[in-house]
Structures are given as structure tokens and as C-alpha cells.
N, C-alpha and C positions, 0 to 999 in steps of 0.2 A: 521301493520306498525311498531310497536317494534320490531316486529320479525325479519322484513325487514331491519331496523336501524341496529340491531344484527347482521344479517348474514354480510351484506355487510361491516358494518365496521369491522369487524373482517378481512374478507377477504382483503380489504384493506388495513389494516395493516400488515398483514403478508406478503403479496404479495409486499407489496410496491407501490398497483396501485391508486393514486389518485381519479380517475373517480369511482371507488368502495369507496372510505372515503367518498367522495360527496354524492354517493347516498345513503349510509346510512344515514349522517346527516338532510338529506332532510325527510328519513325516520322518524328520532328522530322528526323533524319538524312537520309532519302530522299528528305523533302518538302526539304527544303537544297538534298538536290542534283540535285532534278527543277527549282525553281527555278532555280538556277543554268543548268542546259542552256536551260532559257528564257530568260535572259538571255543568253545565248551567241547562239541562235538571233534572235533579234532585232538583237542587234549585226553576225551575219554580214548579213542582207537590208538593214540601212541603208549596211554597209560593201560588198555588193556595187549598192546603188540599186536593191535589188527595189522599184518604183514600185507595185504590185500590191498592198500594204501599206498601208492611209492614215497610219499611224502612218510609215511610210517617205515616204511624198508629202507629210506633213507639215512634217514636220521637217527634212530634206536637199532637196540636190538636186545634178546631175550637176555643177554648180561649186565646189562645197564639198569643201574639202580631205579626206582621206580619215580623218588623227586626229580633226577635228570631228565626220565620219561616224561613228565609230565614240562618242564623246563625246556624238551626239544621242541615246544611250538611257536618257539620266538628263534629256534637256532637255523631255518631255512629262510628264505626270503619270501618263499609262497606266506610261511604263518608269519612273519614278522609284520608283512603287508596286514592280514587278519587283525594283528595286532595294534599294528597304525590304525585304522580303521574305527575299532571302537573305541581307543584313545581320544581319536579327531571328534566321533560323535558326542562322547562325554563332555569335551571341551565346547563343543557347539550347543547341548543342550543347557549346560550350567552359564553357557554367556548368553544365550538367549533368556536365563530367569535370572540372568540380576539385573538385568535393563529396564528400563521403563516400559511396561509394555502399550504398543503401538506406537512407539518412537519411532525414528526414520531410523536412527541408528542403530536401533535393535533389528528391526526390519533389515537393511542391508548385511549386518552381523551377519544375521542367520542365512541369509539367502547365499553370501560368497563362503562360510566355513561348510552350509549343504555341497555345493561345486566340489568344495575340496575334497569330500566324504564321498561323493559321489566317483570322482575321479579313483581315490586310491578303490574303492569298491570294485569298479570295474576293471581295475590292472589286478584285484586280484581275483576277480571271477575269469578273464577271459584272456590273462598274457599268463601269472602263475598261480594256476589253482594249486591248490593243496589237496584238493578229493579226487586226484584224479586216480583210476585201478591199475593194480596191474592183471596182465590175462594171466601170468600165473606168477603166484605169491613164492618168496622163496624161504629156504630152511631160515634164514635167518638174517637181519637186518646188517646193513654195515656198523652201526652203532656210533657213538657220540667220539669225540678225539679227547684223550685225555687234558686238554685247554678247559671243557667245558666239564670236567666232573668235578668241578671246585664249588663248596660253598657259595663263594660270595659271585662267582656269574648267576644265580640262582636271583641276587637282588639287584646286580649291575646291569645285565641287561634289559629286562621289561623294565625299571626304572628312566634309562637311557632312552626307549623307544616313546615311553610314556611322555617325558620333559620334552623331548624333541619333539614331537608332535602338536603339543598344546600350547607352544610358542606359536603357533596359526593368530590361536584366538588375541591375544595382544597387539597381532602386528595388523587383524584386521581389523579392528577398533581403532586401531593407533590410525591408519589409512580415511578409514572410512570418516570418522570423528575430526580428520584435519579436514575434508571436504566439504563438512558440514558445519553449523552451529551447536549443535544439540552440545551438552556439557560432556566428556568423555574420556580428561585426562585423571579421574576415581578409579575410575574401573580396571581402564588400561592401566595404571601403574597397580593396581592390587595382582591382576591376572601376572602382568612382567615381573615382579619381586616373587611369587608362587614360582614361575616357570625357572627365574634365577635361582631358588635355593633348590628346587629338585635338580635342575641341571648340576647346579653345582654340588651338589650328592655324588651324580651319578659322574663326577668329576673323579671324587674321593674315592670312590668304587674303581675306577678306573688306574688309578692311581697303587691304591694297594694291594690290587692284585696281579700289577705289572710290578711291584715292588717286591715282591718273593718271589717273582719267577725269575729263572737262573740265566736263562737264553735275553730279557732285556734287565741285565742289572744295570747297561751304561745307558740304558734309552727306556727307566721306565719313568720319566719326568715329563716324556710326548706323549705318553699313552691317552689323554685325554684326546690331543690333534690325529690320532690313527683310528681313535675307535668312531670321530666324528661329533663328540658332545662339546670339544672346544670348540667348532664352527658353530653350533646350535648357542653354544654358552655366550660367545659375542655379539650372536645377536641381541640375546634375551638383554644384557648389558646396556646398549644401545638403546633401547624400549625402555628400560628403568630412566635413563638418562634424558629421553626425550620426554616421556611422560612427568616429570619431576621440573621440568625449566617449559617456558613459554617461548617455544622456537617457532617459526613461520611455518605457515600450513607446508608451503612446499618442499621446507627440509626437514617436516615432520614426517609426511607421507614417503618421502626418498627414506627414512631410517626406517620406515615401516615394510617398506618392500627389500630393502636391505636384511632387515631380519630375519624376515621370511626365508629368504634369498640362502641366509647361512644356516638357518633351519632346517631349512630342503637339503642342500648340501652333506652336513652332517647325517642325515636321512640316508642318504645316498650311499655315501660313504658305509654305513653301516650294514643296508642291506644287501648293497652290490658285494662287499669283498668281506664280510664278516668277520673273522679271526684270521685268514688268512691274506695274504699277500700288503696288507698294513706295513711289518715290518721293515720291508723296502723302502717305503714310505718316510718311516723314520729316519735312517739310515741319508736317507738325500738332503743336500742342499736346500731343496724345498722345505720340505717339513719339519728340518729345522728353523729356517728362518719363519715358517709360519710358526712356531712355537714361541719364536721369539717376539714375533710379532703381536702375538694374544698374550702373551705379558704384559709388553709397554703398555697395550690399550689398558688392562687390567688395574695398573697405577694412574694413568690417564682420568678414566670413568670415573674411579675411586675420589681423586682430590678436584677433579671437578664438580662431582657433583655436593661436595662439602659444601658450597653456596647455598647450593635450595633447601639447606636445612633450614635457613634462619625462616621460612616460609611456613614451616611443619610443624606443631606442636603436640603433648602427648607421648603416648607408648610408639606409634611411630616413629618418631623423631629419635628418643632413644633407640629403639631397634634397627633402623637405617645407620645410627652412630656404630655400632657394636659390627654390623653388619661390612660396614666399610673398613674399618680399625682392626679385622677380623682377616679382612680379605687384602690390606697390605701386608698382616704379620705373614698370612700363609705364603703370598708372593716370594717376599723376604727370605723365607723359610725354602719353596721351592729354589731360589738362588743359589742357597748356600747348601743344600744337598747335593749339587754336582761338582764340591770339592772331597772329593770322596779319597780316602788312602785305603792303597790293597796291597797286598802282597800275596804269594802263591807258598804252601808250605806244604813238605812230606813229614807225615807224624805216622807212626807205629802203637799199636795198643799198649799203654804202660807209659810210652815215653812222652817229654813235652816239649811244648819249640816255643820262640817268642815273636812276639809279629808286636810293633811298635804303633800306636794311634798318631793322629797328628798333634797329640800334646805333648809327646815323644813318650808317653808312659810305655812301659813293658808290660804287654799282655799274656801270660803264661795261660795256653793250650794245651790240653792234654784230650788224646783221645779215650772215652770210654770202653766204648765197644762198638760193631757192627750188624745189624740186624735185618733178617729176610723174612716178610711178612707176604703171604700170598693171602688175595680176595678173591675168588672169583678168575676173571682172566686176566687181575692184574698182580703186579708183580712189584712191593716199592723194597727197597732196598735203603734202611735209615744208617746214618752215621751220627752219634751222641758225642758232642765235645763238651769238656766242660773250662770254663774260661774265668782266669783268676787274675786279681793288680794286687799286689804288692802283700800276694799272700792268702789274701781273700777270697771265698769264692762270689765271682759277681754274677753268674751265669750260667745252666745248663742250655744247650742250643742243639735241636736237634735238623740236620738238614736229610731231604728223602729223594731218590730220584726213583720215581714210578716208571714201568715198563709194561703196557700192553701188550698180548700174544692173541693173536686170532685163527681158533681151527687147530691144526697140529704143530704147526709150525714152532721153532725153538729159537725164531731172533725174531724180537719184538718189535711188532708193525706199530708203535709212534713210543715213546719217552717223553718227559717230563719232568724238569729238576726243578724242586723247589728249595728255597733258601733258610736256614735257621737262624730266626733274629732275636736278636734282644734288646729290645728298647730301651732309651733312657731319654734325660732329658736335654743332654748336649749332643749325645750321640748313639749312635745304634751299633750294636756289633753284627754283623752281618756274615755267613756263612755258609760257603757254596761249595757242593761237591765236583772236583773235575772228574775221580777214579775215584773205586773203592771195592778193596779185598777184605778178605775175611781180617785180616790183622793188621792193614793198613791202608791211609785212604793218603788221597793229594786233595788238600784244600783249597781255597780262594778266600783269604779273610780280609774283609772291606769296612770300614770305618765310615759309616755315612753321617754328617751332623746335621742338625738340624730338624731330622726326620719327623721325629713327634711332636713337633709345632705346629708343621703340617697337618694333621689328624686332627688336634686339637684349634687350632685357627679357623681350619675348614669348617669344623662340628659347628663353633661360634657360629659362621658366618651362613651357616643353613640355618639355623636357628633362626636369629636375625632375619633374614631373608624374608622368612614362613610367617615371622609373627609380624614383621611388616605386612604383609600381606591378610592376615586376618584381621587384625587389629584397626578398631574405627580410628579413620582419618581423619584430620581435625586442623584445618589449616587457615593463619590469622589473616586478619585484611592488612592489605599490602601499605593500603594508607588509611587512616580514619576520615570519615565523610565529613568533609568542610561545611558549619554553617555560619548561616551570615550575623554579623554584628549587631544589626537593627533587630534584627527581629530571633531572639534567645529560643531553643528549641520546644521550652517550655509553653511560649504566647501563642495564645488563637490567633491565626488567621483572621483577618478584618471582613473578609469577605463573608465567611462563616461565622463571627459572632452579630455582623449586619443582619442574616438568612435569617428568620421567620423559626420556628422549630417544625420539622416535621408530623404533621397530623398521621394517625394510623387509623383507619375506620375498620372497626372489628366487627364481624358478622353472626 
């Protein structure tokens, strides 16, 4: 049915025949939702442990909570592809019904996001299928790594896969629309401002849940450039930017294939190395200064495109204002989180130590207690501090490091430290376990500021984003239409009060 989407939209647009765009799009339609039952189908055999599956033996196994289960079909590359897939098709069906229909534009739309749909379709039926058997099924799965038993991967990554994908539909429009006449910077800037605030979601997702993990406490400020939705997010940037200002076809269509370009990327990036091997990543020259780099552009975009307001009027206008205003404080705010004060501290149950912020206030720590909770085959290990200024208590904080065990084995095949924080609203207290015995742990207490302006700037600027993107557009004329002095808009025509009146013979 891609295939079929493919040909016929193609042929439909070249040709000019409407009845051929139609039944390609119907195609793109079937192929959606044949995909989709594939996704369905694969979610059923992980969430029932059909072991029988390598893609099931792979990914799960009989200890693995059953939402993870069902959460492992975005965590391979075979289902993540599945997943691209029906994203893409969604994106190509809903841009093919807002268009005019029989427009060229609509027309080529649909005929190049088919191609595209077509393309990941077939990398994932015939490079990495997911249903492929095995001749024999084993006792039991390797199962998921403690990265992915967390809540918020649950919404971080099919969100990520989701945004990234459907920046297709913008940068094809954005492409096609500069090549053409047909009217087309509406749609593209509704579709680019939708694909900006989910990106920039799954930014925030990205973000917080590198923000309590213990292993990037100095690097979880890249974690958007490691997991791949920073390259996706600058494109979608770019597309807002372009569609919003009257730029020349040829450096319209360059930002449109640029988009793309960081979309795929992003894409890439996610499926090829998934949670691991990222870190290195961070860690380099490189991907810091790419970090650094998708900042500037982020204030860049932001006070450039301040101009094209005066064009906009409406709930857009204010929601593009909120939106940009939203997305300097966050910048701002990500700035000034990597001035972080730590210090390392040994505390015993009972006793207290003092660990200083950077206002120099004294923080008195005291340990509570120590606790071992077993689930299943894991194993987390919590430490309760509780953290008091100047007498008071400001804080319980609890930090945990989980430990997996597979089989009989008595030294746990992966670990996991998460962090205990407490937010506020100049700074967070932050709290990491290095050791911990039954009566005494060794801390890591980190002072981050800034932190929850981040959360809250980001939240603004998805908002913003979204409702720009719904909200009817409404934009003034740039000049009012000059008339001439002789002749007052109100006066007939000489020509026409001369003319005869029209007769009507009625039958």
C-alpha cells in the first residue's frame, strides 16, 4: 500500500489527474493503518512474552513489569522504525486533509511524504524486521536495562520519535510551496509551531530524566544533543523562522532540506545508538560545542523572529509572544544551571555535617536511615536525608541506587543511581549517593540553580507553541490598497453608469 501511495501520487501530480492524488492518499491511508496493526501486533507478543520472537527475547523478559512490556516496542531499532512509520503516515494523512484538495501543492505533499513512508516501510520489513522467529525460543528474555524502567521514558521516547518524524510534513511543504505559487506559508508555520512544542517537550523529558540520574549529573544539560531531538528541534526552529518572514524561494527550500536534514539526523542518532554509547558523545569536544551551538541559534531565532510579529494579530500573536519570552527565560535558566556547587560528605546515622550553597548559607544534613527494598529481581538500596538552614527543616530527600541480578548470580548485572532533589525556586538541592552501609552513606551534595525555571519556562513555551499552532491565524495587510483622488471609492464607474441595465429574460 506504500508502494501504491507512491506510484499513484506521483503520477498524479505529474499528470495533473486528481482521481490518481486521491488514490494514492487513500493508499498512504491503508499503509497507516496496516502499519499501525503492526505495531499493535508486536506490542501484543512482548506484552503477552511470546519468547518465540527474537525481537520479544530480546528486549523483555518474564520479570519485566508489563507497562515496560509493552514500552519495549520503541526500545529496538527494528520497532522504533514500526514506530517512525505510522508517525510518518499520520503526518502525511492529516497534511494531505488540510490542503486544498486538488491543489498542486497538496498533490506533491502527499506524493513525496508517500516516498518517505514508503522508504522507512521497507528498512523496516526487509533490513530490520521485528517478527522475525527464533527456531528455539529460550527460558527467558534478556530483559529491559534498568535506563529504561523509569516512568518518564515511558513518555520521552515515543514522544521523541513521534516530533521527529512529523517535522517531514513542514519541511515538505516548506520545499514544495517555495517551488510553487499555490499559498503555503499557513500551514507550514501551523504544522512547524506543532512539531516545535512536541519537540520541545520531548526536550524537557530529555532533560529531566538525565537530571536525576547520578552517572550525568555534570552532562545532563546535553542530553537533549545525545538523545538526537536537539538536531530535530533546530530544524523545526528554522521552519518557524522561515515560514513566519518572506525569504526567497531558494533560501526557503535550502531551510526546508536543512530541516529535514537535522530531522533525519536526530532520527538516526536515536535509532542507531539508543541509550547507549550517547555518552561518549557528550563527553567530546564535539557535542559540546554542538550544544553550544543550539543555544546561540535558540537566542538567534528567538529575537529575530520578534519582527514578524508586527504582521500577526490575535491569539497567535500573543502565543508566539509567550512562546519566545518562554524559550529565552529557559535558555537563561539552562545557562545558569551549569554553575553548580558540590561538595562530597561522610555522615553516620544520628550525626550531621554542613555542606555550604553558593549564598554561603549552612546546610545542615543529617542522615535518617538506610533502607533495602527488594522487587522482583531488583534490588534498590535508599538513603533518607533530611536537610535543614538555619534550624528549619527545608527538606526530606531521598536518593536510591537500584541494582539488577539475573539467574543466580549474587553481583548485579547493571546498577542505577538516582538522585534526591528538592526543588525550590533559586535553587535545588541535589543529592547523590557514592557508598552506602547499613549506618553510613558517603554523599555528593550539589547545589544546582536555576533549575525550576527550566520546567516552568519550558512548560510556557510548549504551551505557546501548541496554541500557536491551533489557533486561527489572522494576519494584517502589510499596506492598505491605495486609491486614486479623482475618483473616491464610493463613485460609479463612468463606464458602468453609461451601460444600458442588464435585461434578464425569464422563462
Amino acid at each position: 500500500m506504500g508502494a501504491w501511495g507512491t506510484v499513484l501520487g506521483f503520477s498524479g501530480a505529474l499528470t495533473g489527474r486528481a482521481d490518481l492524488s486521491s488514490s494514492g492518499e487513500r493508499g498512504v491511508h491503508a499503509a497507516t493503518l496496516l502499519a499501525a496493526l503492526s505495531l499493535a501486533g508486536l506490542g501484543w507478543a512482548l506484552a503477552v512474552g511470546d519468547l518465540t520472537y527474537r525481537y520479544v527475547a530480546t528486549w523483555t523478559s518474564y520479570g519485566t513489569p508489563l507497562p515496560y512490556r509493552i514500552g519495549a516496542v520503541w526500545a529496538g531499532p527494528s520497532g522504533a522504525l514500526l514506530l517512525w512509520a505510522v508517525a510518518l503516515g499520520l503526518g502525511a494523512s492529516l497534511a494531505s486533509g488540510t490542503l486544498r484538495r486538488g491543489s498542486v501543492l497538496r498533490a506533491w505533499t502527499s506524493a513525496l511524504l508517500a516516498l518517505l513512508l514508503l522508504a522507512v516501510l521497507a528498512m523496516a520489513c526487509f533490513d530490520t524486521n521485528p517478527f522475525l522467529r527464533l527456531p528455539f525460543p529460550p527460558d527467558d528474555g534478556r530483559g529491559l536495562a534498568l535506563e529504561w524502567l523509569r516512568p518518564v521514558v515511558l513518555a520521552q521516547v515515543p514522544l521523541g520519535y513521534l516530533a521527529m518524524a512529523l517535522v517531514a510534513v513542514p519541511a515538505v511543504l516548506t520545499v514544495m510551496g517555495a517551488m510553487g505559487t499555490a499559498p503555503w506559508r499557513a500551514p507550514a508555520q501551523r504544522w512547524a509551531f506543532a512539531c516545535w512544542g512536541l519537540l520541545a517537550a520531548a526536550m524537557l523529558f530529555d532533560w529531566r530524566r538525565r537530571y536525576g540520574d547520578t552517572a550525568w549529573a555534570d552532562d545532563w544539560r546535553w542530553a537533549p544533543v545525545h538523545a538526537g531531538t536537539a538536531f530535530a528541534w533546530a530544524g523545526a526552529s528554522l521552519l518557524v523562522l522561515v515560514s513566519g518572514r518572506r525569504w526567497r524561494a531558494n533560501a526557503s527550500m535550502l531551510a526546508g532540506f536543512a530541516a529535514f536534514t537535522f530531522a533525519l539526523v536526530g532520527l538516526t542518532l536515536q535509532r542507531a545508538h539508543g541509550w547507549e554509547g550517547v555518552h561518549d558523545f557528550a563527553a567530546s569536544a564535539l557535542g559540546r560545542a554542538t550544544a553550544w551551538l543550539a543555544l546561540a541559534a535558540v537566542v538567534a531565532l528567538a529575537v529575530e523572529a520578534l519582527r514578524s510579529l508586527r504582521r500577526v494579530a490575535g491569539v497567535t500573536a500573543h502565543a508566539m509572544r509567550v512562546t519566545q519570552g518562554a524559550t529565552l527565560l529557559a535558555a537563561a535558566a539552562l545557562l545558569a544551571a551549569g554553575f553548580v556547587r558540590g561538595s562530597d560528605v561522610a555522615v553516620r546515622e544520628g550525626e550531621r555535617v554542613i555542606a555550604a550553597d553558593r549564598f554561603g548559607r549552612p546546610w545542615t544534613l543529617s542522615l535518617e536511615g538506610v533502607s533495602t527494598v527488594g522487587r522482583v529481581n531488583v534490588v534498590s538500596n535508599v538513603v533518607a536525608v533530611r536537610a535543614a538552614v538555619n534550624g528549619r527543616t527545608r527538606a526530606y530527600v531521598t536518593a536510591e541506587v537500584r541494582s539488577l541480578f539475573k539467574g543466580a548470580s549474587s553481583a548485579p548485572a547493571d546498577q542505577l543511581q538516582l538522585a534526591g532533589i528538592a526543588p525550590g525556586l533559586v535553587q535545588d538541592l541535589r543529592v547523590d549517593v557514592r557508598e552506602a552501609n547499613t549506618a553510613d552513606a558517603i554523599l555528593t551534595v550539589r547545589f544546582v540553580p536555576a533549575a525550576t525555571w527550566l520546567w516552568i519556562a519550558g512548560a510556557l513555551a510548549v504551551l505557546g507553541a501548541l496554541v500557536a499552532a491551533i489557533a486561527p491565524a489572522r494576519r494584517e495587510p502589510e499596506e492598505p490598497a491605495a486609491v486614486p483622488a479623482a475618483q473616491p471609492p464610493h463613485a460609479p464607474d463612468a463606464a458602468d453608469a453609461e451601460a444600458p441595465p442588464a435585461v434578464v429574460e425569464v422563462t
